[in-house]
PQR file with spaces between the fields and no chain letter, atoms N, CA, C, O and H, PARSE charges and radii, in Angstrom:
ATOM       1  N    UNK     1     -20.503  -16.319  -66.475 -0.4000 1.5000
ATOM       2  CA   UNK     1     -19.962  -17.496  -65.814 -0.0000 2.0000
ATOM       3  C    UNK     1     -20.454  -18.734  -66.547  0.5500 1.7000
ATOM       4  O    UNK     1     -21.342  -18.714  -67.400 -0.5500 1.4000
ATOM       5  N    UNK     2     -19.685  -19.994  -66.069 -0.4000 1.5000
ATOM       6  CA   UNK     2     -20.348  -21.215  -67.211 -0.0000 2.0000
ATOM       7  C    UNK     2     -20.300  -22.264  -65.770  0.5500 1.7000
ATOM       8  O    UNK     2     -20.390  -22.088  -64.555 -0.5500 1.4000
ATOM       9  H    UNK     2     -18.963  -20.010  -65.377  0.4000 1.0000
ATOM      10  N    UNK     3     -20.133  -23.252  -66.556 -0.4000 1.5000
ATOM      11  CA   UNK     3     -20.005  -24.703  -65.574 -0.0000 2.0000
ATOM      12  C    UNK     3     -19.254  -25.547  -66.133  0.5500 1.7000
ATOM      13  O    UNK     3     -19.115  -25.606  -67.355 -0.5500 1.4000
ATOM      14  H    UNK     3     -20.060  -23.394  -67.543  0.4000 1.0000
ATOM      15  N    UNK     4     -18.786  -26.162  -65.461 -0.4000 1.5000
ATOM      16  CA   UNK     4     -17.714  -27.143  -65.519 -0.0000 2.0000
ATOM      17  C    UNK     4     -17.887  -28.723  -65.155  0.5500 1.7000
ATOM      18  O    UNK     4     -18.170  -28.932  -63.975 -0.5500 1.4000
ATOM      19  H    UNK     4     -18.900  -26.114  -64.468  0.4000 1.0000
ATOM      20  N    UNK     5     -17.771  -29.759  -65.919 -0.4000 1.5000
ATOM      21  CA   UNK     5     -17.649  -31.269  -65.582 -0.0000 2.0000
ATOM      22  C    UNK     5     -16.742  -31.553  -65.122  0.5500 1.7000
ATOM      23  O    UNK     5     -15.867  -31.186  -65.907 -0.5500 1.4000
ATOM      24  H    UNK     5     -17.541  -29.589  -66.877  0.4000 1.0000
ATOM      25  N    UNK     6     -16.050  -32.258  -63.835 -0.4000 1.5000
ATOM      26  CA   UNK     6     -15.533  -33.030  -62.813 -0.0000 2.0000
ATOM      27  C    UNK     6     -14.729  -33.855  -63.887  0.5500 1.7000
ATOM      28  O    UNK     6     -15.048  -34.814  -63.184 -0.5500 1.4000
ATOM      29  H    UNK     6     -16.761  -32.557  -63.198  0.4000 1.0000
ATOM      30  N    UNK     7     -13.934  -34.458  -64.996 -0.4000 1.5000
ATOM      31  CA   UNK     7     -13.798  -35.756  -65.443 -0.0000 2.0000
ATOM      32  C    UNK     7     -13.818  -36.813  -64.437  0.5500 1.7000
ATOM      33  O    UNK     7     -14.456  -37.864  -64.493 -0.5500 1.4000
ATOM      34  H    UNK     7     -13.675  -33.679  -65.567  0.4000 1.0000
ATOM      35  N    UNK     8     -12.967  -36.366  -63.422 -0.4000 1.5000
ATOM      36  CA   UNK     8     -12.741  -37.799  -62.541 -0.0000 2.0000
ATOM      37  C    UNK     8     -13.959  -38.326  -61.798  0.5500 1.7000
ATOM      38  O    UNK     8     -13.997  -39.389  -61.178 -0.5500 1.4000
ATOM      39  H    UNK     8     -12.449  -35.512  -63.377  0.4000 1.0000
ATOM      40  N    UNK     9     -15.115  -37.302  -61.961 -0.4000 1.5000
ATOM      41  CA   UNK     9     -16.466  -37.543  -61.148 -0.0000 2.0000
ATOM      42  C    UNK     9     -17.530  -38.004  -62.059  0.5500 1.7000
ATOM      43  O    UNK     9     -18.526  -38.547  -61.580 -0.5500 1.4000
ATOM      44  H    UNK     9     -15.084  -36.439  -62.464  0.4000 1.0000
ATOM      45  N    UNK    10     -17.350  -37.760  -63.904 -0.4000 1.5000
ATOM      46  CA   UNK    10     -18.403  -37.384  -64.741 -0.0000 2.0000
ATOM      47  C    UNK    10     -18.403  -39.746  -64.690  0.5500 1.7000
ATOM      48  O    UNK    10     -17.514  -40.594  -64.613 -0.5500 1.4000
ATOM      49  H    UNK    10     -16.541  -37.319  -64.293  0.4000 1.0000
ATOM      50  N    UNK    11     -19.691  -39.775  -64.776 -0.4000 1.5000
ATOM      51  CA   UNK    11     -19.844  -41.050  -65.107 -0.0000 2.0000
ATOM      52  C    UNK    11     -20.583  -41.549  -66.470  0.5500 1.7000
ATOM      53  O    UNK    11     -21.077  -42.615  -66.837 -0.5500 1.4000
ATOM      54  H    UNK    11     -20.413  -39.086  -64.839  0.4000 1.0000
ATOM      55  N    UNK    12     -20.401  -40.138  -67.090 -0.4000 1.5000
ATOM      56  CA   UNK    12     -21.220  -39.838  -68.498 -0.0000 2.0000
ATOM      57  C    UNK    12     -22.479  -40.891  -68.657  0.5500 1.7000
ATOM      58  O    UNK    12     -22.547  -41.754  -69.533 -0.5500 1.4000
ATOM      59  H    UNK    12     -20.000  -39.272  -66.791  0.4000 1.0000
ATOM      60  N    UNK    13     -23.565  -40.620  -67.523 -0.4000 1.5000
ATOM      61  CA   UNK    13     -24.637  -40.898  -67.530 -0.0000 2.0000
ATOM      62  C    UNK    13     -25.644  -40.807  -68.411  0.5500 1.7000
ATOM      63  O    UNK    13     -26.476  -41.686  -68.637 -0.5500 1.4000
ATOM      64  H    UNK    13     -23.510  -39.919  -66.812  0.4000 1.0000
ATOM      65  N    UNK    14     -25.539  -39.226  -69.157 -0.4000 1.5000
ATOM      66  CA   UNK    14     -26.641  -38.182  -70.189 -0.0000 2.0000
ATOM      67  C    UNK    14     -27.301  -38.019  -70.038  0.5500 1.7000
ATOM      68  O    UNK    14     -28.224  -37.966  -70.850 -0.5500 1.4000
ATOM      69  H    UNK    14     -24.863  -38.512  -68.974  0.4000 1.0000
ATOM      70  N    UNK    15     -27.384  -37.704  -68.319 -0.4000 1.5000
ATOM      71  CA   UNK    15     -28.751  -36.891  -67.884 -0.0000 2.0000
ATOM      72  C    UNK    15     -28.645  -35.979  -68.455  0.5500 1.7000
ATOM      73  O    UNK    15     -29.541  -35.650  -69.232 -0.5500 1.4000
ATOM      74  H    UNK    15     -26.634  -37.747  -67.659  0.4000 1.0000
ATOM      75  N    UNK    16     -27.253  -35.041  -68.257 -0.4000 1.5000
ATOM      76  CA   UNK    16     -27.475  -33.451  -68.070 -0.0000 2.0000
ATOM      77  C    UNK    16     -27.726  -32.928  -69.433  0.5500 1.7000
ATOM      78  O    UNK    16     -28.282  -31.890  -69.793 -0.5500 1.4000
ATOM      79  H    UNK    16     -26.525  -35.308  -67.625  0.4000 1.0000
ATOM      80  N    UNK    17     -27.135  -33.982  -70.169 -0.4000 1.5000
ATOM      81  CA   UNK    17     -27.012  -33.367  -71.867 -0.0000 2.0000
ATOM      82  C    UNK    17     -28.502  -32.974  -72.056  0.5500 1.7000
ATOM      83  O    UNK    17     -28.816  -31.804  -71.834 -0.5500 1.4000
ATOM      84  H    UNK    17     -26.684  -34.826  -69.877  0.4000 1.0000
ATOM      85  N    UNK    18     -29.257  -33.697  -72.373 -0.4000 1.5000
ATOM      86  CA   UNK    18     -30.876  -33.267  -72.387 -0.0000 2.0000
ATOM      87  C    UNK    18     -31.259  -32.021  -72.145  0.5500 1.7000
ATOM      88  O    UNK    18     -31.707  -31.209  -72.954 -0.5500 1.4000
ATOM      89  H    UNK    18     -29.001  -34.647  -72.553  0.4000 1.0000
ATOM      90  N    UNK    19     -31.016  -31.856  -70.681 -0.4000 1.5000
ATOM      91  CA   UNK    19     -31.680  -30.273  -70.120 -0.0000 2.0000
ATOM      92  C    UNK    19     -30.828  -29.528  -69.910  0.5500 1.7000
ATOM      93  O    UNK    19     -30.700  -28.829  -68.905 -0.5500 1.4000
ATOM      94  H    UNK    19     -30.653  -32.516  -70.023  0.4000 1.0000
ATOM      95  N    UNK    20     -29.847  -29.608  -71.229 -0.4000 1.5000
ATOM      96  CA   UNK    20     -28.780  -28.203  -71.304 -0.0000 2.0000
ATOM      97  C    UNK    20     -30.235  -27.238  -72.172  0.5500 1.7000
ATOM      98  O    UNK    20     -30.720  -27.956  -73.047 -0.5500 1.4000
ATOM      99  H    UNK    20     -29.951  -30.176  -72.046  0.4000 1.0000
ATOM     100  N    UNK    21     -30.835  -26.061  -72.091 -0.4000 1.5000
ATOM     101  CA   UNK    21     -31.248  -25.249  -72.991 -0.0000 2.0000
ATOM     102  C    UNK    21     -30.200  -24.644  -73.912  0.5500 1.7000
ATOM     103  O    UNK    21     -30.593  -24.610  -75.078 -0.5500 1.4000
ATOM     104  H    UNK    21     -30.441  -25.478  -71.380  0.4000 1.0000
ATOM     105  N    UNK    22     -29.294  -24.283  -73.773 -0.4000 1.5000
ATOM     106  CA   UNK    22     -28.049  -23.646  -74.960 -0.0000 2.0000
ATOM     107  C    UNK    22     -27.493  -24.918  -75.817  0.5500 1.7000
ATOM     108  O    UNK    22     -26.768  -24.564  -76.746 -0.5500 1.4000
ATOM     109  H    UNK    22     -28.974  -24.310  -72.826  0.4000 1.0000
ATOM     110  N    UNK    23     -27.704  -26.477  -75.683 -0.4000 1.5000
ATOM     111  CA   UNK    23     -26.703  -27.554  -75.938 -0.0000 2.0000
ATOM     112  C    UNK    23     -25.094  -27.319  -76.009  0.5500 1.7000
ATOM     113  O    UNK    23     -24.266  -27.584  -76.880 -0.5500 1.4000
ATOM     114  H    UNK    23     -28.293  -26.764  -74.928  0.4000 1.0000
ATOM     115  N    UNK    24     -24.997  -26.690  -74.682 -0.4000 1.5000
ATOM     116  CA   UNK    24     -23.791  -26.631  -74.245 -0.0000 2.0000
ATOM     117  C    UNK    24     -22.812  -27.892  -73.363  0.5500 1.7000
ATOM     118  O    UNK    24     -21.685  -27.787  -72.879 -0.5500 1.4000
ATOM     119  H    UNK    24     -25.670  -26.475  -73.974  0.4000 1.0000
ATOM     120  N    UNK    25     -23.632  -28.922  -73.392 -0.4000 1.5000
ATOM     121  CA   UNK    25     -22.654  -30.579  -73.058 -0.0000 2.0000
ATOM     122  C    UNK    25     -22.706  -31.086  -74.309  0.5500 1.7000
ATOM     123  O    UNK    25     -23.678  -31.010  -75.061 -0.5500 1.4000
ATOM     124  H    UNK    25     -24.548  -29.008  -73.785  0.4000 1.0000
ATOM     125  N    UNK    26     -21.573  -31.649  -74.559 -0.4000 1.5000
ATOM     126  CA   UNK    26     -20.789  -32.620  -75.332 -0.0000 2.0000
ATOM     127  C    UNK    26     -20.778  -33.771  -74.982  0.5500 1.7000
ATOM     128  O    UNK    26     -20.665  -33.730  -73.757 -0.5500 1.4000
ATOM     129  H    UNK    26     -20.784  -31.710  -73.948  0.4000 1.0000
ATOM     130  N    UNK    27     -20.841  -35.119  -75.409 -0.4000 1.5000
ATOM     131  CA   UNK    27     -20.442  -35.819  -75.425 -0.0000 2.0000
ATOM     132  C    UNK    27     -18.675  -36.403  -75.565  0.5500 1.7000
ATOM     133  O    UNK    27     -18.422  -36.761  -76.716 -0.5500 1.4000
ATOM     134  H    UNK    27     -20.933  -35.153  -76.405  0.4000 1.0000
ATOM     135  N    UNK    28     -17.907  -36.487  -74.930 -0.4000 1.5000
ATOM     136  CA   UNK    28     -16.288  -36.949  -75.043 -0.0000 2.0000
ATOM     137  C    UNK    28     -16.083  -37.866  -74.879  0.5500 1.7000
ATOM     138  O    UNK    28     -16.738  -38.457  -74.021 -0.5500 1.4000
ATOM     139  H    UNK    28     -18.112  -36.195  -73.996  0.4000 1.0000
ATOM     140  N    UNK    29     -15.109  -38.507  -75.558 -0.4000 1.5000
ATOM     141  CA   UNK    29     -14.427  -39.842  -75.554 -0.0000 2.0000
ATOM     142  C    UNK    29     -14.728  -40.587  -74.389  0.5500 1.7000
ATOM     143  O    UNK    29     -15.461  -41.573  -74.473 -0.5500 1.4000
ATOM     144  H    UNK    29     -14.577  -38.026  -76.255  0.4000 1.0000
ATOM     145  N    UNK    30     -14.164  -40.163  -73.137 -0.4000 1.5000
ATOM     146  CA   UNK    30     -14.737  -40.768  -71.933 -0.0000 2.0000
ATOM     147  C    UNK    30     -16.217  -40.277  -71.245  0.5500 1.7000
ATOM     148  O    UNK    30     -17.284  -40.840  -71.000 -0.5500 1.4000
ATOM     149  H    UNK    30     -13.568  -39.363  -73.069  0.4000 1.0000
ATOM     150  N    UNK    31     -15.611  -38.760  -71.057 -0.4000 1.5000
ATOM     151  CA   UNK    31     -16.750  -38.462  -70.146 -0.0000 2.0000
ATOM     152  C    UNK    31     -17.103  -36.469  -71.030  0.5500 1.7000
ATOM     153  O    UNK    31     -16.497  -35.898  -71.938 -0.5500 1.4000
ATOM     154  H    UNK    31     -14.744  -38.303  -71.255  0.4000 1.0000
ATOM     155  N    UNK    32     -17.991  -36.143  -70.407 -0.4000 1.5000
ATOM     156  CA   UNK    32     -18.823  -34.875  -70.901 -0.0000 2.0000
ATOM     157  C    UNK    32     -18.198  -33.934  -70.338  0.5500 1.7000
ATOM     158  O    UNK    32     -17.700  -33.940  -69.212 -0.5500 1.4000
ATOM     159  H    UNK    32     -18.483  -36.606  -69.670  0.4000 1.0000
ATOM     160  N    UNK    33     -18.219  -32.410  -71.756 -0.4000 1.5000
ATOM     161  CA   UNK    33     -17.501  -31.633  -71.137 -0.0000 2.0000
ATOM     162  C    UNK    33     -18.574  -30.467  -71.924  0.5500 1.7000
ATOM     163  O    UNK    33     -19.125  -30.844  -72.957 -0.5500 1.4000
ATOM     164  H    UNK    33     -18.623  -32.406  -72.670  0.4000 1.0000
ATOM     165  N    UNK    34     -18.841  -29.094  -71.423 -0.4000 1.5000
ATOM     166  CA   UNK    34     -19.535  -27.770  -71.032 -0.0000 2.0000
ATOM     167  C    UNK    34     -18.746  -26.811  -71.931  0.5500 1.7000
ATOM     168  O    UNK    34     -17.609  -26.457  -71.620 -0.5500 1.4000
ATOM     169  H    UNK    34     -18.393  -28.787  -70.583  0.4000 1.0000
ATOM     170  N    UNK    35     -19.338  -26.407  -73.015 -0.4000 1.5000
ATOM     171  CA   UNK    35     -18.777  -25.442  -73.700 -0.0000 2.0000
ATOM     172  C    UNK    35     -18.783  -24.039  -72.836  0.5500 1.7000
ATOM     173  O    UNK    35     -19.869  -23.466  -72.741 -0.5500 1.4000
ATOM     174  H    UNK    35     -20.261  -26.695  -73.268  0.4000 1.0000
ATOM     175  N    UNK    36     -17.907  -23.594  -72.354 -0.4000 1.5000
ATOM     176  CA   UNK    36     -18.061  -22.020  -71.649 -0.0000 2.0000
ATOM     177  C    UNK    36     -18.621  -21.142  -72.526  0.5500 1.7000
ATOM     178  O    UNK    36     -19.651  -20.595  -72.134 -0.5500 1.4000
ATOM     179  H    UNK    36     -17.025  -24.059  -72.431  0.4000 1.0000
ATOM     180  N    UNK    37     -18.104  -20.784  -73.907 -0.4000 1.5000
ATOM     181  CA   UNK    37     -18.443  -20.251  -74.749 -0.0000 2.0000
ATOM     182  C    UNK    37     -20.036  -19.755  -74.948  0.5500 1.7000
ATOM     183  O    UNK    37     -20.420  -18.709  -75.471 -0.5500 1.4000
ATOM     184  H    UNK    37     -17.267  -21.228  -74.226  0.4000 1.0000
ATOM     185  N    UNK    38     -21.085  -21.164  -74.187 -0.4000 1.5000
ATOM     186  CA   UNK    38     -22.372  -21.085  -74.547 -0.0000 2.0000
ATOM     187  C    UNK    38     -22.959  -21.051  -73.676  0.5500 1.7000
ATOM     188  O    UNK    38     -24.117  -20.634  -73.672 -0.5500 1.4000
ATOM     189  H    UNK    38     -20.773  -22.014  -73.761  0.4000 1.0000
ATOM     190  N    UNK    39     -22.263  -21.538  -72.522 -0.4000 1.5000
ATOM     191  CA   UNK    39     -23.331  -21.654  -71.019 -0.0000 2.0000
ATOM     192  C    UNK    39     -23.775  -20.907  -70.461  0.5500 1.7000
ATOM     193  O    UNK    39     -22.888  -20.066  -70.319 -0.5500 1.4000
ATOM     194  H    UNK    39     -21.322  -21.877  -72.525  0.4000 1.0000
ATOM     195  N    UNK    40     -24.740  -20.539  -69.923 -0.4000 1.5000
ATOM     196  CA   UNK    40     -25.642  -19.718  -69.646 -0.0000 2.0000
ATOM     197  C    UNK    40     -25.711  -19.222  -67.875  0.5500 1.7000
ATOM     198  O    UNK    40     -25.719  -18.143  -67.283 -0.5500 1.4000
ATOM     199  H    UNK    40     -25.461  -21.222  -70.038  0.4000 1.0000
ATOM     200  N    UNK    41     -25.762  -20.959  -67.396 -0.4000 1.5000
ATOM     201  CA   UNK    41     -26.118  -21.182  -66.393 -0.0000 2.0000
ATOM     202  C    UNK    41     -27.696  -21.258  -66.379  0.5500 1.7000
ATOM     203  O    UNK    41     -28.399  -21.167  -65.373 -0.5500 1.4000
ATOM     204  H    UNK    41     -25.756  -21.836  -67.876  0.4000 1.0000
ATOM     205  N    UNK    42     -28.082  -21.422  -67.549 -0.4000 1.5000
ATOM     206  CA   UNK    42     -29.329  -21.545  -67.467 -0.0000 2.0000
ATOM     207  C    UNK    42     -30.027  -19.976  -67.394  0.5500 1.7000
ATOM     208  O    UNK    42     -31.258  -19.951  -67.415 -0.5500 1.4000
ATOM     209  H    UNK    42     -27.511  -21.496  -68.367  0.4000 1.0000
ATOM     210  N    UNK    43     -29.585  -19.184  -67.343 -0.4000 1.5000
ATOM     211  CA   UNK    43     -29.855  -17.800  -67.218 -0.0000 2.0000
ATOM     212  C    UNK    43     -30.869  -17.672  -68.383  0.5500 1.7000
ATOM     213  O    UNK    43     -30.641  -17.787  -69.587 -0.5500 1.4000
ATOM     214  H    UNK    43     -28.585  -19.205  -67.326  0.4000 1.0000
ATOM     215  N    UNK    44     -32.124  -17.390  -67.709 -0.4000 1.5000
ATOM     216  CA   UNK    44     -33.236  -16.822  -68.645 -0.0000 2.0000
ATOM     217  C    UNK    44     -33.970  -18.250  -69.172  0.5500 1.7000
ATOM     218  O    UNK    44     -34.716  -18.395  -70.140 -0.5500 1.4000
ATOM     219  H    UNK    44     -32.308  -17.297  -66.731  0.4000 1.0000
ATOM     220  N    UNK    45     -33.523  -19.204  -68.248 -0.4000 1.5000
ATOM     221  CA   UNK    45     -34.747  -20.921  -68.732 -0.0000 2.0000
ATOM     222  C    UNK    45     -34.218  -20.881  -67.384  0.5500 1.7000
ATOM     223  O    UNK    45     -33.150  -20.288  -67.535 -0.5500 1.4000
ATOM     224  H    UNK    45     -32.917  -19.087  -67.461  0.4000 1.0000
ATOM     225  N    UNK    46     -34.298  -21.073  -66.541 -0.4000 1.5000
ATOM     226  CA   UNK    46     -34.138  -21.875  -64.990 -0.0000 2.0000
ATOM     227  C    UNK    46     -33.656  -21.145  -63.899  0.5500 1.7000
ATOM     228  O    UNK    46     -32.576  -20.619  -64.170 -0.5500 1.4000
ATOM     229  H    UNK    46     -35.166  -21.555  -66.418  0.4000 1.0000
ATOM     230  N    UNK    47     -34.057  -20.916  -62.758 -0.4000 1.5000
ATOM     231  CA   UNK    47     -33.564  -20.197  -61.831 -0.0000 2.0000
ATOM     232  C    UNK    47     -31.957  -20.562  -61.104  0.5500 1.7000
ATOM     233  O    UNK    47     -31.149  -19.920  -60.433 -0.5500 1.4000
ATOM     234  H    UNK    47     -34.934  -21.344  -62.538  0.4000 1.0000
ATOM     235  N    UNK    48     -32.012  -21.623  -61.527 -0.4000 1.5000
ATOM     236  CA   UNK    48     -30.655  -22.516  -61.539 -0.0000 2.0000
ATOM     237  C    UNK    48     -30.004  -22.868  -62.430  0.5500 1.7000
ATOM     238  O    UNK    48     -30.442  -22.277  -63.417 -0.5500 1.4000
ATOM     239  H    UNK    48     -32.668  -22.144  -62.073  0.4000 1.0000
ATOM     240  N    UNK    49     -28.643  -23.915  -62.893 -0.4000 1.5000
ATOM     241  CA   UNK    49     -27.870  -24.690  -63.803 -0.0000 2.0000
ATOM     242  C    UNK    49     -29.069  -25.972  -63.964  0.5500 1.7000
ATOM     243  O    UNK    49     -28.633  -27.044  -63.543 -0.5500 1.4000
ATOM     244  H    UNK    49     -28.288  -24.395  -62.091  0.4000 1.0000
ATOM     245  N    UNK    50     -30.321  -26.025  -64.434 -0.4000 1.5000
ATOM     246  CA   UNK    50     -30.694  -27.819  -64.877 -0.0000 2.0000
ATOM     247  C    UNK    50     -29.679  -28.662  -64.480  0.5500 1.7000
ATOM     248  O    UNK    50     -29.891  -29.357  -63.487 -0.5500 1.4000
ATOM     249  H    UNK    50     -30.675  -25.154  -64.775  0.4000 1.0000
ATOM     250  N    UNK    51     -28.547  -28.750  -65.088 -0.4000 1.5000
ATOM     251  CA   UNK    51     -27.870  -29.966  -65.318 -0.0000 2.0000
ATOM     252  C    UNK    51     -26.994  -29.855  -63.703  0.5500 1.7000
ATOM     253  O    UNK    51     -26.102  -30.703  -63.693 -0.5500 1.4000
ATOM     254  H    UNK    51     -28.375  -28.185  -65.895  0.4000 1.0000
ATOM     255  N    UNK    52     -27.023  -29.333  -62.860 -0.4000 1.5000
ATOM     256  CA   UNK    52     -26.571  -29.767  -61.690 -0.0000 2.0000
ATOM     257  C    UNK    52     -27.849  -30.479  -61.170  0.5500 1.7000
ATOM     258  O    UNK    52     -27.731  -31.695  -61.022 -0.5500 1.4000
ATOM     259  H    UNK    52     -27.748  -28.644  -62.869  0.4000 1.0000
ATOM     260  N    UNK    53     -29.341  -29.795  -60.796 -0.4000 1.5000
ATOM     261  CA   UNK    53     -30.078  -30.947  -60.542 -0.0000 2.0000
ATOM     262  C    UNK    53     -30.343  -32.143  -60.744  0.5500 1.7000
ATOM     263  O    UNK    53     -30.804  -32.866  -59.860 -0.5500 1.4000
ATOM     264  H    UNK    53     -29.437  -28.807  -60.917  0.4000 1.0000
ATOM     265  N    UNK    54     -30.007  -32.672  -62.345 -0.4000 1.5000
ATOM     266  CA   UNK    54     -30.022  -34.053  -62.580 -0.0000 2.0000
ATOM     267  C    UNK    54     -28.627  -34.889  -62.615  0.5500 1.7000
ATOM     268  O    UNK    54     -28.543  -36.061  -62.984 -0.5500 1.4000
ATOM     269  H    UNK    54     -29.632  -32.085  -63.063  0.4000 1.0000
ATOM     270  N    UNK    55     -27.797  -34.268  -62.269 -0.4000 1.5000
ATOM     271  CA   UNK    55     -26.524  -34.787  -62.089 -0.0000 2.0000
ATOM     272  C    UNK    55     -26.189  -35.815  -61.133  0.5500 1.7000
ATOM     273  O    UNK    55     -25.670  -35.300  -60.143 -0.5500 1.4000
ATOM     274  H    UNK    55     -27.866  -33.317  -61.969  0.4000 1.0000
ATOM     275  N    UNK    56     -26.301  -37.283  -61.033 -0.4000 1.5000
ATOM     276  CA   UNK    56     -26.234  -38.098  -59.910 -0.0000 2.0000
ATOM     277  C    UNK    56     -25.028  -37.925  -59.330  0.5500 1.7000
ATOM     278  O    UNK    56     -24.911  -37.786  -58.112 -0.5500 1.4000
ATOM     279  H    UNK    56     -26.722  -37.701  -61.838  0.4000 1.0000
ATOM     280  N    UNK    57     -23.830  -37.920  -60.323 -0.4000 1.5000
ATOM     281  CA   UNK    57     -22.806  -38.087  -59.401 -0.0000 2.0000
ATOM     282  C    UNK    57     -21.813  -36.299  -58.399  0.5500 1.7000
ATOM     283  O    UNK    57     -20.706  -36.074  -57.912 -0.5500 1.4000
ATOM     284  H    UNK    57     -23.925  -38.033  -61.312  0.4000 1.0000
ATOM     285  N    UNK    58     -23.263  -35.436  -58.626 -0.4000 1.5000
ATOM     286  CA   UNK    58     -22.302  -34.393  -58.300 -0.0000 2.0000
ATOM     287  C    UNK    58     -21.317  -33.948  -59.139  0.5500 1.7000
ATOM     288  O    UNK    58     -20.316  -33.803  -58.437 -0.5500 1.4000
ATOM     289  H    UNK    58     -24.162  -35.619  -59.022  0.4000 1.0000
ATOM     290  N    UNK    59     -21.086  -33.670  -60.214 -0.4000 1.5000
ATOM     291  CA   UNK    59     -19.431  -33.615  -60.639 -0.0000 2.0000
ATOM     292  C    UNK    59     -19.575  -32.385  -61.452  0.5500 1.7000
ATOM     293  O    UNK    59     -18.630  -32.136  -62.200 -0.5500 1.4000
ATOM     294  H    UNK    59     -21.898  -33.788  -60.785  0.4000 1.0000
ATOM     295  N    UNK    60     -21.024  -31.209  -61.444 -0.4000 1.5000
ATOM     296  CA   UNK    60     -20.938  -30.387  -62.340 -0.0000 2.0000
ATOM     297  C    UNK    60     -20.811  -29.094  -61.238  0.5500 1.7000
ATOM     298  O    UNK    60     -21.469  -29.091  -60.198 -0.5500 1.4000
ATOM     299  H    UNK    60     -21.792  -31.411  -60.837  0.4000 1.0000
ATOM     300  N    UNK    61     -20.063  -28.216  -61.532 -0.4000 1.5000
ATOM     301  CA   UNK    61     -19.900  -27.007  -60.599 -0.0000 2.0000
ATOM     302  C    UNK    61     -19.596  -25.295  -61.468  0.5500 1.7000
ATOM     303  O    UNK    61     -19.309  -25.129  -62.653 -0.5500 1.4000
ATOM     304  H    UNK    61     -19.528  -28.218  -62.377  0.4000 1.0000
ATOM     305  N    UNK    62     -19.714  -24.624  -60.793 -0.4000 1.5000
ATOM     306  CA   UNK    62     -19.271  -23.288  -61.656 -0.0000 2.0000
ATOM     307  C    UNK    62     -17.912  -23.147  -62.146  0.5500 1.7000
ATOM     308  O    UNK    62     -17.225  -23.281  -61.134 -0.5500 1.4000
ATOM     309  H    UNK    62     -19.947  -24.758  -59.830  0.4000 1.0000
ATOM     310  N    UNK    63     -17.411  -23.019  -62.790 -0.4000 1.5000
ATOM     311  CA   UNK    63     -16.375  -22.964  -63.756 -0.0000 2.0000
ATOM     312  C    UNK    63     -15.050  -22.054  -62.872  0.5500 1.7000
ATOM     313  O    UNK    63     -13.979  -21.823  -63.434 -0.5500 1.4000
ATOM     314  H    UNK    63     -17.970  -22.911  -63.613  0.4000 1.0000
């Protein structure tokens, strides 16, 4: 499974980019988007997704 950015929610802050462990956020034109390809979910660094905890606006969810 991966995670997914909201566009209409992402306020491309760059919290989450940081505490991706795989560097699976991007930076995009407007707002940040989650390579599926790489995401982990944090699986095997965090008992959780990191980047939903530092996420202010809510906008990151399971894919």
């Amino acid at each position: 499974m991966a995670m997914t950015i909201d566009p209409d929610m992402c306020t491309a802050c760059d919290d989450c980019r940081p505490v991706c462990p795989t560097k699976s956020i991007q930076k995009g034109k407007i707002f940040y988007t989650i390579d599926a390809s790489t995401c982990t979910e944090c699986d095997g660094h965090a008992d959780a997704p990191l980047c939903v905890d530092v996420c202010p606006s809510g906008c990151i969810s399971p894919l």
